[in-house]
DSSP file (Angstrom, degrees, kcal/mol; ACC not computed):
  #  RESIDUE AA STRUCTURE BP1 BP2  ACC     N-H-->O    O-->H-N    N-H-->O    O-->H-N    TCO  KAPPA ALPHA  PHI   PSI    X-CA   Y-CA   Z-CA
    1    1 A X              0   0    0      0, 0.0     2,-0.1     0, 0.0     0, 0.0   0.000 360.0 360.0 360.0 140.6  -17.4 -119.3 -134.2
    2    2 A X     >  -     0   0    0      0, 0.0     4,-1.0     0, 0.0     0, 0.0  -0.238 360.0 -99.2-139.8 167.5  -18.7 -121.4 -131.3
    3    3 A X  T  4 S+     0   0    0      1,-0.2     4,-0.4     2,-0.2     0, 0.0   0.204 119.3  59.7-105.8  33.6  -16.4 -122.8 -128.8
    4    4 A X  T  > S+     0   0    0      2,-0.1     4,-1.4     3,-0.1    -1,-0.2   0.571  98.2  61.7 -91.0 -17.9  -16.2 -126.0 -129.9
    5    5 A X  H  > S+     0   0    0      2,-0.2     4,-3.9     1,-0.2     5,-0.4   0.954 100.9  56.2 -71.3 -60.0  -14.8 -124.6 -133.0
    6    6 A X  H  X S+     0   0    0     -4,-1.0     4,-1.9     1,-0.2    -1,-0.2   0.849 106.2  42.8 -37.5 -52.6  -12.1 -123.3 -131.1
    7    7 A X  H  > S+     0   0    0     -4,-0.4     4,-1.5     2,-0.2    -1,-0.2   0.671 114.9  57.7 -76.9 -25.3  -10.7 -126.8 -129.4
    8    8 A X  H >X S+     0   0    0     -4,-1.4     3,-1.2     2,-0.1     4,-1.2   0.977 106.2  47.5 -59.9 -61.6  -11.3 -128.4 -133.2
    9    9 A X  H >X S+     0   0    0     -4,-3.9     4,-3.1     1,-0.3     3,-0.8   0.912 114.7  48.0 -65.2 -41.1   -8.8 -125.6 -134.6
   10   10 A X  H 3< S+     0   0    0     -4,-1.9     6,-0.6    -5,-0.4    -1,-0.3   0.895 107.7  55.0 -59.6 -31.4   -6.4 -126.4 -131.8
   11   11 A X  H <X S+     0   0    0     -4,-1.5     4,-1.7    -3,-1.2    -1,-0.3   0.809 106.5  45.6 -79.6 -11.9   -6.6 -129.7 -132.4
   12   12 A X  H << S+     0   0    0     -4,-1.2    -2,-0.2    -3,-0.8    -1,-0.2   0.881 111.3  59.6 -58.1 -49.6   -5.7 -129.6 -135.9
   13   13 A X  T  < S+     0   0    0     -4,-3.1    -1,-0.2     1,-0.2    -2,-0.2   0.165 125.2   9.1 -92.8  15.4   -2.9 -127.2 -135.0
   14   14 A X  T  4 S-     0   0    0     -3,-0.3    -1,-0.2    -4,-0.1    -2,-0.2   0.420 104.0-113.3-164.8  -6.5   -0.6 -129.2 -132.6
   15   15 A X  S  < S+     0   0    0     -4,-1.7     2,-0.2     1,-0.2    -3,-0.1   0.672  85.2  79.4  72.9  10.0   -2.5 -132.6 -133.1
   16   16 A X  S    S-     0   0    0     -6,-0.6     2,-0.4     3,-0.0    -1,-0.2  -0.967  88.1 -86.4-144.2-160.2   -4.0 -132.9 -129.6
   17   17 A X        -     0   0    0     -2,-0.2     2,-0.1    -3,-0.1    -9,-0.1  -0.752  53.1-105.6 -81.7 133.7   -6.8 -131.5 -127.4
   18   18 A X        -     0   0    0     -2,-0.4     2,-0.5     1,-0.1    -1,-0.1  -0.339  35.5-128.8 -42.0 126.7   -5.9 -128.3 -125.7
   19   19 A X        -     0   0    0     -2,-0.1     2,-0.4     2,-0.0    -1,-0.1  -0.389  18.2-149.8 -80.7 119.1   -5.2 -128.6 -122.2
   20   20 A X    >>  -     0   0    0     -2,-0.5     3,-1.6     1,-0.1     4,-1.0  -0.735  16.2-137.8-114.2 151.9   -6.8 -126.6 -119.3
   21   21 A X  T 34 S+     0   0    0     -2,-0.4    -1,-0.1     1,-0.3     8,-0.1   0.605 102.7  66.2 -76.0  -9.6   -5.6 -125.6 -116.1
   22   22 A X  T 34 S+     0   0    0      1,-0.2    -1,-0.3    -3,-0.0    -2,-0.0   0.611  95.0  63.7-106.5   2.6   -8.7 -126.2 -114.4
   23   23 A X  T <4 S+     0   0    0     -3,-1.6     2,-0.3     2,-0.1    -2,-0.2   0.895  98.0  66.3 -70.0 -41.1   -8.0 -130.2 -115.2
   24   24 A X  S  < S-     0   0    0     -4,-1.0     2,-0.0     1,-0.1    -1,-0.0  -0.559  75.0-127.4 -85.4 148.5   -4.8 -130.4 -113.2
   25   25 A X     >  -     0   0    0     -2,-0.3     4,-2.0     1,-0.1    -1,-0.1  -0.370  26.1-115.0 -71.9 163.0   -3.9 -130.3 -110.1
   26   26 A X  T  4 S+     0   0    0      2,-0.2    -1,-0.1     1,-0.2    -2,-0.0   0.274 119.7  51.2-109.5  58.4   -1.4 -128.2 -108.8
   27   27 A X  T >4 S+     0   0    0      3,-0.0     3,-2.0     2,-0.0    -1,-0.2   0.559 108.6  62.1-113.2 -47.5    1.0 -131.0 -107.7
   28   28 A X  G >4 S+     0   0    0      1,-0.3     3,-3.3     2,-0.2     2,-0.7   0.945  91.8  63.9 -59.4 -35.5    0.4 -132.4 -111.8
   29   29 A X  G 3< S+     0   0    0     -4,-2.0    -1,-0.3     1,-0.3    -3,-0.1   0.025 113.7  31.2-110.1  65.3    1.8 -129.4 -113.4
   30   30 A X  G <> S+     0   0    0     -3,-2.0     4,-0.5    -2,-0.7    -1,-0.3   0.064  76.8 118.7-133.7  27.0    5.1 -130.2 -111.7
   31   31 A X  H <> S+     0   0    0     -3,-3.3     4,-2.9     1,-0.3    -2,-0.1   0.693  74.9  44.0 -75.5 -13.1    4.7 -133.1 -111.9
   32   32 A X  H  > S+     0   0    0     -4,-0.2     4,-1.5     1,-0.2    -1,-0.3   0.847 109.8  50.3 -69.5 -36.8    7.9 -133.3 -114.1
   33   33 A X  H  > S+     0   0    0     -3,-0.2     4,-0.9     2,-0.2    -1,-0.2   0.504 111.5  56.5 -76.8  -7.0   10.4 -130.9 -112.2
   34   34 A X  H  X>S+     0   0    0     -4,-0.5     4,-3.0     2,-0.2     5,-0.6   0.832 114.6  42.0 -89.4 -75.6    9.1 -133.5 -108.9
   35   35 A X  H  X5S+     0   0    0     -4,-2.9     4,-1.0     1,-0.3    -2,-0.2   0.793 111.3  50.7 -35.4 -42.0   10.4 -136.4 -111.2
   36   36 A X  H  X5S+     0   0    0     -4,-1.5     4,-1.3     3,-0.1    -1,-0.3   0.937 115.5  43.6 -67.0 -52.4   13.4 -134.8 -112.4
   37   37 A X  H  <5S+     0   0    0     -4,-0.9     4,-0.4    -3,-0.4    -2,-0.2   0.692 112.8  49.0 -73.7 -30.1   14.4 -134.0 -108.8
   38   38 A X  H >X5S+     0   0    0     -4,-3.0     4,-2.9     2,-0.2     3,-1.0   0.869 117.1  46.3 -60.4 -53.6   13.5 -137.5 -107.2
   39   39 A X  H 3X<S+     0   0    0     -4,-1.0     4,-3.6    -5,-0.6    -2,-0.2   0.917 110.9  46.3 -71.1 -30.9   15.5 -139.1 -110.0
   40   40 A X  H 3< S+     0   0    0     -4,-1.3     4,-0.4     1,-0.2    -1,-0.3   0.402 120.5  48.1 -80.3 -13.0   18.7 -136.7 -109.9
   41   41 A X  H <4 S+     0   0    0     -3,-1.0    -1,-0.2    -4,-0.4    -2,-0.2   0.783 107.5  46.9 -37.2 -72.2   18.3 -137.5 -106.1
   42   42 A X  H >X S+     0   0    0     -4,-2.9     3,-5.0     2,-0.2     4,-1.4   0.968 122.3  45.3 -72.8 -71.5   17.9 -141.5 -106.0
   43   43 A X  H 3X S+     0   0    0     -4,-3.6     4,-3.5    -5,-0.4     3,-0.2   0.888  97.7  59.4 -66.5 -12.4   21.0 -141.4 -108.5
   44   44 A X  H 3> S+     0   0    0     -4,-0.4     4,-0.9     1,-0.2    -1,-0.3   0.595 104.7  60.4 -76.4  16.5   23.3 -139.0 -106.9
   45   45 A X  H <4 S+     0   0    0     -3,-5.0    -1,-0.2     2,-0.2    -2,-0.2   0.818 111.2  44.1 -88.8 -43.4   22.9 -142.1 -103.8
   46   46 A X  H >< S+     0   0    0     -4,-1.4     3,-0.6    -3,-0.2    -2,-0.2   0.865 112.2  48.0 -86.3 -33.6   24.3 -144.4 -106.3
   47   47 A X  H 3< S+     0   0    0     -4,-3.5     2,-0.5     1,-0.2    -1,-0.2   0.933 118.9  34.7 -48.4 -56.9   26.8 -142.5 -107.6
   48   48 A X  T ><  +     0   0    0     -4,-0.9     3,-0.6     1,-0.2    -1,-0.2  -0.784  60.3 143.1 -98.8  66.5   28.4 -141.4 -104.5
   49   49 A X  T <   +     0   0    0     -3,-0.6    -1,-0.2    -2,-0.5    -3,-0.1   0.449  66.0  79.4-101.6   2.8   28.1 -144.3 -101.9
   50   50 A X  T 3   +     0   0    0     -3,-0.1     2,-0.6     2,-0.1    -1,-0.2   0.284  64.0 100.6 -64.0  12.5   31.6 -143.2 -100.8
   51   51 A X  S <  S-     0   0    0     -3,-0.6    -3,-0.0     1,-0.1     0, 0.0  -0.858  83.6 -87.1-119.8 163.6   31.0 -140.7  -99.0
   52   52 A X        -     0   0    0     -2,-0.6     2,-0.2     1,-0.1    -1,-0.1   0.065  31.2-150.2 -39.5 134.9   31.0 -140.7  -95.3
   53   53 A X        -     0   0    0     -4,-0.0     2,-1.0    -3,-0.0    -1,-0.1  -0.563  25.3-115.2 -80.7 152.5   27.8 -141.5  -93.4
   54   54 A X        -     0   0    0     -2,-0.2     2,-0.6    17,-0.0    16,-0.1  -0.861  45.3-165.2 -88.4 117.7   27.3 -139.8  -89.7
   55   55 A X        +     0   0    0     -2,-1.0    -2,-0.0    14,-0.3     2,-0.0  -0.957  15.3 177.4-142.7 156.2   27.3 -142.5  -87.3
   56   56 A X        -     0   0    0     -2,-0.6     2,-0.2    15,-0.1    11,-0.0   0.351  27.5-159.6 -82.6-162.5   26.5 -143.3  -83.8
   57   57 A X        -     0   0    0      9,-0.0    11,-1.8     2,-0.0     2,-0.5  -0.353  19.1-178.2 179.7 107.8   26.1 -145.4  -80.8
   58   58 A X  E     -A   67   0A   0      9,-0.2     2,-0.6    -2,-0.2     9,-0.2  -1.000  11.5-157.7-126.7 138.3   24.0 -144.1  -78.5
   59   59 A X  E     -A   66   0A   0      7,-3.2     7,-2.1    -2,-0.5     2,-0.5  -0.917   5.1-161.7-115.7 116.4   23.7 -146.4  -75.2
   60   60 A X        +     0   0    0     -2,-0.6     2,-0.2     5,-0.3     5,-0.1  -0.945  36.5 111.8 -83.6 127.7   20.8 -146.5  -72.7
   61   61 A X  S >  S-     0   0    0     -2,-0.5     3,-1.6     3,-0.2    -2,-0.0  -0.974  74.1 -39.0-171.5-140.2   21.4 -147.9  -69.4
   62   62 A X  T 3  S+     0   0    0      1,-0.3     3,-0.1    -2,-0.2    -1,-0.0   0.878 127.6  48.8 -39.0 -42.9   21.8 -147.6  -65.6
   63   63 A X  T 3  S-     0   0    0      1,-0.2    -1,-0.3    -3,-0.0     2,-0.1   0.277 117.5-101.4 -77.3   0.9   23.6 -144.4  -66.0
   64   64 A X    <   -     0   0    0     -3,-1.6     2,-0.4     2,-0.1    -1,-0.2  -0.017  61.5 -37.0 109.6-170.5   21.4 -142.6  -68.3
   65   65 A X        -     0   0    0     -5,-0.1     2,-0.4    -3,-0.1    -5,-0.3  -0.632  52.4-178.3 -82.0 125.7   21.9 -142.1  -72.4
   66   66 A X  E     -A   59   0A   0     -7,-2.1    -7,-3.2    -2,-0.4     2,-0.6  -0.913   5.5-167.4-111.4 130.7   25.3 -141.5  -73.9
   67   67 A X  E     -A   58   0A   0     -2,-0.4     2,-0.4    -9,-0.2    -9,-0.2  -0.975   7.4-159.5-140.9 122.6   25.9 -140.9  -77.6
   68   68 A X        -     0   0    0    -11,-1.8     7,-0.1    -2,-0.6   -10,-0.0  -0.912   7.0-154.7-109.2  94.6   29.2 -141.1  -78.9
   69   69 A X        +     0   0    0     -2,-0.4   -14,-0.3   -13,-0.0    -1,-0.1   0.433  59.9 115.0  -8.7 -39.2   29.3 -139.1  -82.4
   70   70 A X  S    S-     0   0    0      1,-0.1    -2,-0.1   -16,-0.1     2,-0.1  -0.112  70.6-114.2 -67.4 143.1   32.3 -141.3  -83.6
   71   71 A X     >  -     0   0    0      1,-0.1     4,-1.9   -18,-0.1     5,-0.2  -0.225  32.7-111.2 -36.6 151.5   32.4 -143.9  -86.6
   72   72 A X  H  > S+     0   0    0      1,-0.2     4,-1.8     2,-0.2     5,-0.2   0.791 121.9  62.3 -51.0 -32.6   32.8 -147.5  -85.5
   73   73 A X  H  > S+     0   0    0      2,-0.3     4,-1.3     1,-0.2    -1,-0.2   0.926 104.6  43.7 -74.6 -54.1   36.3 -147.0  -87.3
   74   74 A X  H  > S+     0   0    0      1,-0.2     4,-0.9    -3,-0.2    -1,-0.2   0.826 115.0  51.8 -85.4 -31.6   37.5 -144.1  -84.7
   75   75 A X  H  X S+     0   0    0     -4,-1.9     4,-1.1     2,-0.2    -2,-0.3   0.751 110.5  47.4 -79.0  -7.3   36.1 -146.3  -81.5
   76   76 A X  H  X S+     0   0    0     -4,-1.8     4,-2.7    -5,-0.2    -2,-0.2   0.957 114.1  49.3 -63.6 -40.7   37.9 -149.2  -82.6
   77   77 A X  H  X S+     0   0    0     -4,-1.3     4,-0.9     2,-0.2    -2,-0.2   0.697 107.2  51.5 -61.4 -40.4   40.7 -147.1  -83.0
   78   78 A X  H  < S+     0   0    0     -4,-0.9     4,-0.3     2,-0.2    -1,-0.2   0.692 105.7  56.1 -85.9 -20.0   40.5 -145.5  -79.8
   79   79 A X  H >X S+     0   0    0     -4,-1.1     4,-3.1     2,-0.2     3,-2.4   0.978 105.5  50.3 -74.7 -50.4   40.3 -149.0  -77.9
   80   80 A X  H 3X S+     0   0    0     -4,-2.7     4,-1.2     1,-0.4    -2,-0.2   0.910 117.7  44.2 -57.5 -39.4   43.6 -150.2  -79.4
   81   81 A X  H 3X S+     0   0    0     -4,-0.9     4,-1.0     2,-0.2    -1,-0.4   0.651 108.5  49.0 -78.6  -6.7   44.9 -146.9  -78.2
   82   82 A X  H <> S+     0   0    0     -3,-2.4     4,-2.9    -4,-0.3    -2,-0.3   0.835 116.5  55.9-121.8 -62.1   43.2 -146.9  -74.8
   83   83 A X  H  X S+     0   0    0     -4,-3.1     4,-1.1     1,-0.2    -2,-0.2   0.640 107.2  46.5 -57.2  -2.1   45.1 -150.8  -74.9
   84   84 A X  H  X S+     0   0    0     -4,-1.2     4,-0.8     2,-0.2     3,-0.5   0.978 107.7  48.8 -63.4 -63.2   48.1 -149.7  -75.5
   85   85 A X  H  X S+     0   0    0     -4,-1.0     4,-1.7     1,-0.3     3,-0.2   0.789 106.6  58.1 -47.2 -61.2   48.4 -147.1  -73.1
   86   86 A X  H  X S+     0   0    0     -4,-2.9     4,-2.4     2,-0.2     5,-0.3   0.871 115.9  47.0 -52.3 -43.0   47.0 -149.7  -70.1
   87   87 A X  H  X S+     0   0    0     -4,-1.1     4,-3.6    -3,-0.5    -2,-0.2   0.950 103.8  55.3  -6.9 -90.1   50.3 -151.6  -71.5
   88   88 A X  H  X S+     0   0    0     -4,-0.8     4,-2.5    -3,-0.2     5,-0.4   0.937 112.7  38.7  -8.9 -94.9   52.2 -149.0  -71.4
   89   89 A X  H  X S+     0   0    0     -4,-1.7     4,-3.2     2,-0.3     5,-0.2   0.820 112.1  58.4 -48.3 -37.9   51.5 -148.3  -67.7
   90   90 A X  H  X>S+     0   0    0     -4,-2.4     4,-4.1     1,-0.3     5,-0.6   0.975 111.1  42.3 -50.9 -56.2   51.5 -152.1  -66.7
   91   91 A X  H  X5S+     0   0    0     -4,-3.6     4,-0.8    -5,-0.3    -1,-0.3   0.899 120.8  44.3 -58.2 -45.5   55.2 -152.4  -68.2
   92   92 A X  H  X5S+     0   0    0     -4,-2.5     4,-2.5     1,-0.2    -1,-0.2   0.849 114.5  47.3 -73.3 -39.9   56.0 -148.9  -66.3
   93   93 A X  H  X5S+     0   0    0     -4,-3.2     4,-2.2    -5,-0.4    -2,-0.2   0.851 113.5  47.3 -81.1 -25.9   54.3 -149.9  -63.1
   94   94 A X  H  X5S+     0   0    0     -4,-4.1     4,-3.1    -5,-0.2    -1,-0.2   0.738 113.7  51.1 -93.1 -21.9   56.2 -153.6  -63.0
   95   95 A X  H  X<S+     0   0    0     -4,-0.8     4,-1.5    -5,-0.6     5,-0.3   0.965 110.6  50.4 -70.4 -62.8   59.8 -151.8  -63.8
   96   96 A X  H  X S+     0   0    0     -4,-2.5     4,-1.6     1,-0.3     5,-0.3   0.890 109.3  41.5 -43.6 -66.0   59.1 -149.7  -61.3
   97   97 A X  H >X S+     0   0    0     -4,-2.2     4,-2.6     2,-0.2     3,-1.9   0.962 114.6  63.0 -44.5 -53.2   58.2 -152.3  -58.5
   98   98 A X  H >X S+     0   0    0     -4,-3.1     3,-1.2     1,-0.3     4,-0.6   0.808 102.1  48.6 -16.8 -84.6   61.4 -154.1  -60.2
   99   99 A X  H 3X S+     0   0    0     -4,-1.5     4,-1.1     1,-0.3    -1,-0.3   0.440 114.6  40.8 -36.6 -37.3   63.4 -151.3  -59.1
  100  100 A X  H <X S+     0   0    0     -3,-1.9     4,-2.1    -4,-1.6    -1,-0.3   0.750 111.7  52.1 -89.5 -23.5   62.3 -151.1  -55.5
  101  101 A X  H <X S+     0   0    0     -4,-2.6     4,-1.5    -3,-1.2    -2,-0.2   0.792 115.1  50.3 -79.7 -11.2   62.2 -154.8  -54.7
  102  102 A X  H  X S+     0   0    0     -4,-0.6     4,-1.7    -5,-0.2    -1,-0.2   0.816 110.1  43.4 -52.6 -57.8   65.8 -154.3  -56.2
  103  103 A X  H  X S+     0   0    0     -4,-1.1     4,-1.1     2,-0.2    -3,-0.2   0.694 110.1  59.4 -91.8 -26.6   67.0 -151.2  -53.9
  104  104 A X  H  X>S+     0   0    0     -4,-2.1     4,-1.8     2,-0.2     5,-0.7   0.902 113.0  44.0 -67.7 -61.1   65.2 -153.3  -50.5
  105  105 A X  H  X5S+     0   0    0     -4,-1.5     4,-4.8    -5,-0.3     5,-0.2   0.870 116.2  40.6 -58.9 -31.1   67.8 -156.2  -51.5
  106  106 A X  H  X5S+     0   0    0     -4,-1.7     4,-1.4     1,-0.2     5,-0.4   0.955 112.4  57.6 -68.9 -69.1   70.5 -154.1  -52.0
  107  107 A X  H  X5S+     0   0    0     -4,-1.1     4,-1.8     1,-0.3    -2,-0.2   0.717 114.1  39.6   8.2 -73.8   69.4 -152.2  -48.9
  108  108 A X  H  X5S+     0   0    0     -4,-1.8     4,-1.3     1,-0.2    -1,-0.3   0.892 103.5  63.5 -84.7 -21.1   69.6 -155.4  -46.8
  109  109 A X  H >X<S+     0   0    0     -4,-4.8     3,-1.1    -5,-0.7     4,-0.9   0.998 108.7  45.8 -56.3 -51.3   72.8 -156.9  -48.3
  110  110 A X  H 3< S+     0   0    0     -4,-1.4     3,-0.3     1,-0.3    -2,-0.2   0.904 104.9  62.5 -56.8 -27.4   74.7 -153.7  -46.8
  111  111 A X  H 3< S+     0   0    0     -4,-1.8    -1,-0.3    -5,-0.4    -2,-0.2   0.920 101.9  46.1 -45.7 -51.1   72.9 -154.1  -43.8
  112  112 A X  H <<        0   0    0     -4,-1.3    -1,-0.2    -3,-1.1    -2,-0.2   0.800 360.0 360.0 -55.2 -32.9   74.6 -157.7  -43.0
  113  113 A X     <        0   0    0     -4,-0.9    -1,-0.3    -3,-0.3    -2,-0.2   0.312 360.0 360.0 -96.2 360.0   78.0 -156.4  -43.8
């Protein structure tokens, strides 16, 4: 038996030509488990486009580079809080002045008397 005889009988028996290792590469014989993983990859991004992303801001300028970790969502969040507060103080700081320009007038009415 010759070895051509051999690649006939195989082809008889499974109905193609036997395959040899020294035809592929060895990137082709994975190339399926590569495929499998790309695709189970690619879909779990469509599946799950709820979940959270990391984002950033990072600023160059005069003052050198600042990056702030936060979602857009938590600096938005933090300005409305950051306006409040300057509120807050405005309203505290103009009662206050109230209150002294208050106590000088009473202050000078007793004075006259």
């Amino acid at each position: 038996m010759s070895e051509g005889d051999g690649s006939a009988a195989a082809r008889r028996r499974t109905g193609r030509a036997p395959q040899t290792t020294a035809d592929n590469g060895p990137w082709e014989e994975h190339l399926v488990k590569y495929l499998f993983a790309s695709t189970l990859i690619s879909a779990s991004l469509f599946v799950f486009p709820s979940m959270p992303a990391v984002a950033q801001s990072i600023d160059i300028g005069p003052g050198g580079v600042r990056v702030d970790p936060r979602s857009s969502r938590e600096r938005d969040r933090d300005e409305i809080r950051r306006d409040e507060r300057r509120e807050e103080f405005r309203d505290e700081r103009r009662g206050s002045i109230r209150r002294e320009e208050r106590l000088r007038r009473d202050g000078d009415d007793d004075d006259d008397d």
